[in-house]
SEKEKE-673501 format. One record per residue (C-alpha): residue in three letters; z, x, y. Coordinates in steps of 0.02 Angstrom, whole numbers, padded with zeros to 5 digits, always signed. Example, Ala and Ser with C-alpha at 12.3 -4.5 7.8 and 13.67 -1.06 7.14 Angstrom:
ALA+00390+00615-00225;SER+00357+00684-00053;
This chain:
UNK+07218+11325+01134;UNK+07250+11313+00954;UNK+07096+11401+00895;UNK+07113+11536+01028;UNK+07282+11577+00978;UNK+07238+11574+00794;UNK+07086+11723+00818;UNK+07194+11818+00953;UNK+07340+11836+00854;UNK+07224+11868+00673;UNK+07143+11990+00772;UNK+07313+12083+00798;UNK+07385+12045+00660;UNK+07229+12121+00558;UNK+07249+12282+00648;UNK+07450+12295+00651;UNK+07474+12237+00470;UNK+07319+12372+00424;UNK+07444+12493+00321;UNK+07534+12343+00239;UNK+07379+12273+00192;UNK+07299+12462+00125;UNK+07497+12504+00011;UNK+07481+12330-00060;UNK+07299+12335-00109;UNK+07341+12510-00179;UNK+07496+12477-00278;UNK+07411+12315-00339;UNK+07273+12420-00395;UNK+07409+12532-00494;UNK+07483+12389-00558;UNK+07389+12256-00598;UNK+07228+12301-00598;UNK+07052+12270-00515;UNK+06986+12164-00455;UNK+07131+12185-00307;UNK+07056+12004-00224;UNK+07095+11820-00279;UNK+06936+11738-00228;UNK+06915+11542-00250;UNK+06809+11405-00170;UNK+06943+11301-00061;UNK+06910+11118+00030;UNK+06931+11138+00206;UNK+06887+11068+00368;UNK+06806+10885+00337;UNK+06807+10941+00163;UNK+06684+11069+00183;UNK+06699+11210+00044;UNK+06739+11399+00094;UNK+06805+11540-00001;UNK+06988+11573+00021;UNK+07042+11766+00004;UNK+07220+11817-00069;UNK+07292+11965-00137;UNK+07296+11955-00347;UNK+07476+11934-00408;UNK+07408+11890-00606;UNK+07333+11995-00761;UNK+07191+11914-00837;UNK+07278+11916-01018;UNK+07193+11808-01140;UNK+07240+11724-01296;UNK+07155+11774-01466;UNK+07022+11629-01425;UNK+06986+11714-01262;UNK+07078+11601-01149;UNK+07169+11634-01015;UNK+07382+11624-01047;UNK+07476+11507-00939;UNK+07490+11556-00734;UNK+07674+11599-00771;UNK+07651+11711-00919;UNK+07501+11810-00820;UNK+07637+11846-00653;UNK+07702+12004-00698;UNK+07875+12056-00610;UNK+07754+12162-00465;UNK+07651+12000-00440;UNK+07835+11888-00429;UNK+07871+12025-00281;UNK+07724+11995-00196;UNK+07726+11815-00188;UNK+07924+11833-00144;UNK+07863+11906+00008;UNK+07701+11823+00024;UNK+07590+11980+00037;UNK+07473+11889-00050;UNK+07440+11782+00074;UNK+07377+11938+00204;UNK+07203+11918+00156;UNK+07178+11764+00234;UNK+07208+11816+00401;UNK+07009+11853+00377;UNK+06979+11670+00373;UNK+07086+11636+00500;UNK+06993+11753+00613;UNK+06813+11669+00552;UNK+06885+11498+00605;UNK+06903+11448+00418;UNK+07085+11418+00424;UNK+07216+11418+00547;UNK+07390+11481+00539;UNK+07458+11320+00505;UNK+07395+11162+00437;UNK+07392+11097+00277;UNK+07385+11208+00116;UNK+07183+11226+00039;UNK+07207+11162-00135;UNK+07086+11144-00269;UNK+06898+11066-00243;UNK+06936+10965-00401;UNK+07063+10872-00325;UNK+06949+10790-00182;UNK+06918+10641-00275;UNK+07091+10611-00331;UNK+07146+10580-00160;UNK+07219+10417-00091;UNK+07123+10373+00058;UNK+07294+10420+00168;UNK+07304+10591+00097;UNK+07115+10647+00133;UNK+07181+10652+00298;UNK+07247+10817+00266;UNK+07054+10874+00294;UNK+07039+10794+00454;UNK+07125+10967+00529;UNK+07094+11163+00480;UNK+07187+11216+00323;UNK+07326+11331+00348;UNK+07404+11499+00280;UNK+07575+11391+00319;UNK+07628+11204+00355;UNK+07754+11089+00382;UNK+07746+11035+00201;UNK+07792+11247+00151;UNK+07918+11244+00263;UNK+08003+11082+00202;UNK+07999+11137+00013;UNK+07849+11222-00019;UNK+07810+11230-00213;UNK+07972+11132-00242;UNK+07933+10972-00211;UNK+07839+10841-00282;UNK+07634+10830-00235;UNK+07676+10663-00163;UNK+07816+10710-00041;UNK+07702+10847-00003;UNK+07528+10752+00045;UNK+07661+10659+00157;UNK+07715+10802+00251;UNK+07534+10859+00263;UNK+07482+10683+00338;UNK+07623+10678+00444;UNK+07575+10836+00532;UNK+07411+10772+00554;UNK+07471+10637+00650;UNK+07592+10744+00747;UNK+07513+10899+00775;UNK+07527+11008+00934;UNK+07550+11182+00998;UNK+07733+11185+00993;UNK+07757+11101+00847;UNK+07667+11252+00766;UNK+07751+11363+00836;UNK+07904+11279+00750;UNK+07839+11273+00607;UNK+07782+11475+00628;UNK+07976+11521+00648;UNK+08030+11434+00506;UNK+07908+11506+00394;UNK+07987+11663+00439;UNK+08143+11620+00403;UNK+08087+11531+00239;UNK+08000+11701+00176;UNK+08146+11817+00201;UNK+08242+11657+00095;UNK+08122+11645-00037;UNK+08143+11468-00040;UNK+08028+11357-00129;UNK+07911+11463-00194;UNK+07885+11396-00371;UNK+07939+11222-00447;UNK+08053+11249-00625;UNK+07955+11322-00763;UNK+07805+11338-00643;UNK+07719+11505-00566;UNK+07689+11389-00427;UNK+07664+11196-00458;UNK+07610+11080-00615;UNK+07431+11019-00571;UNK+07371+10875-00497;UNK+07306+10746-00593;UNK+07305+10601-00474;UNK+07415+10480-00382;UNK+07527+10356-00491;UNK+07584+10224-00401;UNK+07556+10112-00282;UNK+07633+10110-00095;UNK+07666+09967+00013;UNK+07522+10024+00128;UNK+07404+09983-00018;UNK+07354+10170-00016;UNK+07410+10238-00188;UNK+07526+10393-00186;
């Protein structure tokens, strides 16, 4: 049921949201620059790499040693807009519809972090990653990478039909709130750089 209902409402959604998807590639175009897609190899499904598609919301400014500057020094005001109303997220409705990702499940992060995983978070990969989850709609970028793996896990364990439909409404209402969509002094979130202490489980979070 889930997978159904994640390519027959991508499907729609792909040809509904085709205007909004053609002014925001434009005006990011204007604005920003080429090229208009954020492409980046994502762990997914069992771990299994794919390439994860979202609208760009940073320049590629550089530093005089031809480094890139910091994520929130690259967001210009246009890009802070998009992410506001997560347009940049549109894109991924195309992996959706390929089976890539669902509509909700845990967030794709970064391949690096695979092997800084406690063996409780992997979990995360034992289900579809998703464009939302029950860790975005319980404080999204504002929380700490711990209390999120937790959420992730715990939807793992608790998954079903209506519980994402739940979790669908409240990312509504969570977009048109703007809540959580960067930690302080972040574009999004500080990196990950590994688990720091130990739980009572034995698994280390």
């Amino acid at each position: 049921m889930k997978r159904l209902f994640d390519f027959i409402v991508s499907l729609l959604a792909i040809v509904l949201l085709s205007l909004v998807v053609g002014v925001t590639a434009l005006l990011i175009r204007l604005k920003i620059g080429s090229p208009v897609l954020f492409k980046q190899q994502r762990p997914g499904l069992g771990g299994m790499s794919f390439y994860v598609y979202k609208f760009r919301s940073m320049t590629d400014e550089r530093d005089t040693f031809g480094e890139l500057l910091s994520d929130d020094m690259r967001l210009t005001s246009f890009g802070k807009a998009v992410r506001k109303l997560s347009l940049d997220e549109l894109p991924q409705l195309w992996n959706v519809l390929k089976g890539e990702m669902s509509f909700v499940g845990p967030r794709p992060l970064l391949m690096e972090y695979l092997p800084l995983y406690s063996e409780r978070q992997v979990r995360r990969h034992d289900v579809r990653p998703g464009i939302t989850g029950w860790a975005q709609v319980n404080g999204r970028n504002a929380i700490s990478w711990e209390e999120r793996f937790e959420l992730d896990v715990w939807y793992v364990e608790n998954r079903s039909f209506w519980l994402d439909i739940k979790i669908l409404c409240m990312t509504v209402l969570k977009v048109f709130k703007s809540e959580g969509i960067s930690q302080d002094g972040q574009a999004t979130m500080t990196k990950f750089e590994g688990n720091t202490a130990s739980s009572s489980e034995g698994d280390v979070l």
